[in-house]
N, C-alpha and C positions, 0 to 999 in steps of 0.2 A: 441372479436367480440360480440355484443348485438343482439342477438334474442329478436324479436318484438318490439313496442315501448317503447323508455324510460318512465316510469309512476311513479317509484317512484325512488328517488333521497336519498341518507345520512340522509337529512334532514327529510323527510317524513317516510323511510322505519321502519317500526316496525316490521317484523318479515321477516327473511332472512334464506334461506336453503342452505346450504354447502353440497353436492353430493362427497366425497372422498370413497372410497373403498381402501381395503388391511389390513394389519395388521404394525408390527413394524415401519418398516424401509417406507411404502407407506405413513405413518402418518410424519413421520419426517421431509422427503425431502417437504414436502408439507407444513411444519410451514411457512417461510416466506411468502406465499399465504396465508397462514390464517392470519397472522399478519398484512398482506395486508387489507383485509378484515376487522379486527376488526378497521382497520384506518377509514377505506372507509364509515363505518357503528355505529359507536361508541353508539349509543342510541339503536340502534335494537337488538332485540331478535337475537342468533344466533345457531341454532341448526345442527348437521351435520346429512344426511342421510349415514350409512354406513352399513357393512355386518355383519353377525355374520361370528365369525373366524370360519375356515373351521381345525386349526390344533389346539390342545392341545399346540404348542410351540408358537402358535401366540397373541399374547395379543390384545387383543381391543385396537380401536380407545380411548377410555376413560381412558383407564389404562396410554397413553402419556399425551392427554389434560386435564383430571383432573386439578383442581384449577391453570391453565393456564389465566383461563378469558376470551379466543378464543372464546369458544365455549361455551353454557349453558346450551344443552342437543344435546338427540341421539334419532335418529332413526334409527331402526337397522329389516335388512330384509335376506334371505337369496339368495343369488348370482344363478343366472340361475333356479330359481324357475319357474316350468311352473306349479303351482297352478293358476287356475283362482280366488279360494278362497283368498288365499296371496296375488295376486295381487290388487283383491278388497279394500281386509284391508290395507294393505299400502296404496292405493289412497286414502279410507276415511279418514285416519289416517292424511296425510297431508291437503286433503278438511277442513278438521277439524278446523289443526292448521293456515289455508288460510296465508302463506307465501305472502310477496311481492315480493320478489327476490329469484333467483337460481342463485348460485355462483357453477360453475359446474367446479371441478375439477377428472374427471374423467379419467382415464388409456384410452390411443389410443386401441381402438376396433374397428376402421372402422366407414366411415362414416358414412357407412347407420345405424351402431348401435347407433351412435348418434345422428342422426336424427330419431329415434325410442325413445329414454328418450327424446327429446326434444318436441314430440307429446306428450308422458306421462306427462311429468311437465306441459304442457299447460293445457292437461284434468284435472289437479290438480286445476287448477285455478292460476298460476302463470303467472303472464305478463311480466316478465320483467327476461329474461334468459341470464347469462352472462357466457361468457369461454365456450359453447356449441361446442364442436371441429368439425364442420359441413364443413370442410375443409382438403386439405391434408396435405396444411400446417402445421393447427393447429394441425392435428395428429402426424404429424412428427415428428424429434427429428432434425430439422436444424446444416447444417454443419456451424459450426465455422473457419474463415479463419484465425485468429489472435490464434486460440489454436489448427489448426488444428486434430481439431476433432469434432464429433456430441457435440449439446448442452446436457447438465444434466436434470433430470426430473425437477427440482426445476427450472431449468429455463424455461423450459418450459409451468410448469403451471403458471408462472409469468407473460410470452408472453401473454399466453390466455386470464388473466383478467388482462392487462395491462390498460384497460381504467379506471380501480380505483386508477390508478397512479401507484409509483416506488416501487417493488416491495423489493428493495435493498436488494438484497442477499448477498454482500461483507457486511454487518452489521453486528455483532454479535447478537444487538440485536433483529435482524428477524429470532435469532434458538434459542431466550430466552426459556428454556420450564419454569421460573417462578417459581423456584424449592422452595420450600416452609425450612424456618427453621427447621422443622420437621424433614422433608424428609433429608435436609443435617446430623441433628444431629445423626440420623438411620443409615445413609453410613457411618461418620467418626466413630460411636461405632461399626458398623461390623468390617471396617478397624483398628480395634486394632492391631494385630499382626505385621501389617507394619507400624506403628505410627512411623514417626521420621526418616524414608528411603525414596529415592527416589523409586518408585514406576512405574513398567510394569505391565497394564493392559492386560489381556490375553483369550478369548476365543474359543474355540476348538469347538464349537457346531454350527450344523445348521439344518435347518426345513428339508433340500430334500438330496437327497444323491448326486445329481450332483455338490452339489457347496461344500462337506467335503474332503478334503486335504487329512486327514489321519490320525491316531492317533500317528504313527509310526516318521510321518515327523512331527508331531508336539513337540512330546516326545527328537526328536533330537534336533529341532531345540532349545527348551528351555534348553539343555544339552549345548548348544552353548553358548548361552546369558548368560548363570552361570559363564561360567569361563570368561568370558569378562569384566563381571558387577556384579562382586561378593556383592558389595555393596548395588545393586538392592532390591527390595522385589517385589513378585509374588503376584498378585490381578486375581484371577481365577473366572469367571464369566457364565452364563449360567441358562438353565430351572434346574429344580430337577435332569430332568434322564441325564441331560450331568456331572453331579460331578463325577462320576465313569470315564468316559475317560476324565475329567478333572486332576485329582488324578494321574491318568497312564500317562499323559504329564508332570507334574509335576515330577515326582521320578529322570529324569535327572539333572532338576531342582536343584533337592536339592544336587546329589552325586556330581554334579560340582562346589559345594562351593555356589549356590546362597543363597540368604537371605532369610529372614521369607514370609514363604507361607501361605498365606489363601483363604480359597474356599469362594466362595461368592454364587456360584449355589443354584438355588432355594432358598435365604435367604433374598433376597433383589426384591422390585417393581420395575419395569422396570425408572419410575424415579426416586428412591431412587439408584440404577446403573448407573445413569446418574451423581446422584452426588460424586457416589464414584468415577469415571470417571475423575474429574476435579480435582482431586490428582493425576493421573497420568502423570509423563512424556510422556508416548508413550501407545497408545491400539494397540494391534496384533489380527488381527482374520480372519474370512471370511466376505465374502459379506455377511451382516447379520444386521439384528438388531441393536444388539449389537453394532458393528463398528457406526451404524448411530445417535445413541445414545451419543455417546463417540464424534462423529461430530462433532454433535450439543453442545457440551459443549467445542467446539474448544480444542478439547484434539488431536495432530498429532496421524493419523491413519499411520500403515502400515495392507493394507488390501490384501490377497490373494483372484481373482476372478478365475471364471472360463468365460470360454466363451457363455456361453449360451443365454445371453443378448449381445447387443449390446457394443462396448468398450466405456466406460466415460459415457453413459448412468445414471448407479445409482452408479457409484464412490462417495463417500463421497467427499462433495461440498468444497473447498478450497485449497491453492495452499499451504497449508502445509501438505498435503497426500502423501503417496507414495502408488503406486498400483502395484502389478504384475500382469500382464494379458497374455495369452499366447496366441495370435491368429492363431488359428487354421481354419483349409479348411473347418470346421463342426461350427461356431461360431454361432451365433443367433438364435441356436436350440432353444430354452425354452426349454429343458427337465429338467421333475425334478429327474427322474432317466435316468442314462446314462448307459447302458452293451455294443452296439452293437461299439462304441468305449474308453469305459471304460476309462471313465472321463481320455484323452488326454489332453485336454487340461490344464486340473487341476494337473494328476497327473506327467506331464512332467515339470511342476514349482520345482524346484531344495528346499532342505532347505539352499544352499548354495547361491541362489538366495536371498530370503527373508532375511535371516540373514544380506547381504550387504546391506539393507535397512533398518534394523533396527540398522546397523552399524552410516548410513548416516545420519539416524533422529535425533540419538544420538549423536554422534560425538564420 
């Protein structure tokens, strides 16, 4: 949907502003929209407004699109600021850089909050507002009848700025992140110790305490995978402080005969993990990052979620996934800490469940 009138066009627009928020995994599901975008726009300037991370685990927007081509800078502000100072300086800041377009991919907040950034980008000086979710529809996450289930975030922000054309998400190359020979040559020297082995990609870590499995189920379930797939190698991935209950999952790992272990925690950029990613057979982890990463590098996921979001929602986009999900009477909390039913739905997923799936990916 286009807020105001069309005034500038592909051909005319010279500088274009991209509105995404989040961190990791909010940047990833959102590349075929920007790749949309760099179609739609191919000579404009293209800059994204986005947040500063609010976690230590969360990486910038810049740390995915970096030498992508997407995108050619950032602005970056802080998320629910009620400074009238801050709000100023961002308005100048973009008055400044006078955009022609807003390509507005923003998280469902309600209408009237989008109708609220939509008065904002106007006082900016922007004419021509595109993907403004000014609608319930376009808030929504639309039920699918042929997959019987809601649509995915990536499809939906596809829906929004559909009128820059197809936003083709069955493509691989709309989750290209553009990985540089560098960045590849950096993941395959980390990955020395599994050089030469089929390769399980594996992370235990995540930002909130709702969506962590448990170290115990994780410690088992890799105790599992060893004696099945002795011939395996372990690629252990994560921030800095998860190598320590990365290590403690691992020890099953090794006493069941698996193969060469290497930690990757804190040692590698989030796209240099992306390329180590695209050596592996199979990623194992949480709703994370991580997993969306591994995604987008068309590496099969088996991802444990919890319920806290909605189901299929933010599942890693392709039908070579497997997800566990437990639907629970408590589902589409958003907590990021769970006590009063202590993470049910998470921690009722079996490792005997999950192992079956990563039986099935494998063969």
């Amino acid at each position: 949907m286009t807020m105001g009138a069309t005034i500038e066009g592909p051909a005319t627009a010279r500088r274009v502003l991209i509105y995404r928020l989040g961190s990791l995994g909010d940047t990833l599901v959102a590349l075929p929209a920007l790749h949309l975008v760099a179609r739609a726009f191919p000579r404009a300037e293209r800059r994204m407004l986005t947040n500063v991370p609010v976690n230590v685990k969360a990486p910038p927007a810049a740390a995915i699109l970096e030498s992508t081509g997407l995108v050619d800078g950032f602005f970056r502000y802080a998320v629910g600021t009620r400074s009238v100072r801050d709000l100023a300086r961002l308005w100048w800041t973009l008055v400044s850089w006078r955009p022609d377009v807003l390509v507005y991919m923003g998280s469902a907040r309600g209408v009237e909050s989008a109708r609220r950034d939509a008065r904002f980008f106007r006082l900016c000086g922007i004419k021509r507002l595109i993907g403004v979710p000014v609608t319930e529809d376009m808030q929504q996450h639309r039920w699918s009848e042929e997959e019987q289930a809601l649509e995915q975030e990536a499809v939906r922000l596809g829906r929004n700025i559909r009128e820059l054309g197809d936003p083709r998400l069955d493509d691989p190359a709309s989750w290209d992140l553009h990985l540089t020979d560098a960045e590849k040559a950096r993941a395959e020297a980390a990955l020395g110790p599994v050089a030469g082995v089929p390769m399980i990609a594996v992370s235990v870590g995540t930002k909130v305490q709702s969506k962590d499995w448990g170290r115990e189920n994780w410690r088992a379930l890799l105790g599992r995978v060893a004696e099945l797939y002795p011939g395996f190698g372990l690629a252990l991935s994560g921030a800095p402080e998860e190598s320590e209950a990365s290590e403690f999952a691992a020890e099953l790992w090794r006493h069941g005969g698996g193969g060469p272990v290497v930690n990757l925690c804190g040692k590698l950029t989030p796209r240099e993990s992306a390329a180590a990613f695209r050596r592996a057979r199979l990623f194992v982890g949480h709703d994370s990052g991580p997993m969306h990463l591994a995604a987008a590098v068309q590496t099969p996921c088996v991802a444990i979620f919890a319920a806290r979001n909605k189901p299929r929602v933010w599942f890693p986009y392709g039908k070579q996934h497997r997800v566990v999900y437990h639907h629970t009477e408590c589902w589409g909390c958003g907590l990021e800490t769970c006590t009063v039913e202590r993470k049910r739905c998470l921690t009722s997923i079996t490792v005997d469940e999950v192992f079956a799936e990563i039986r099935a990916a494998l063969g």
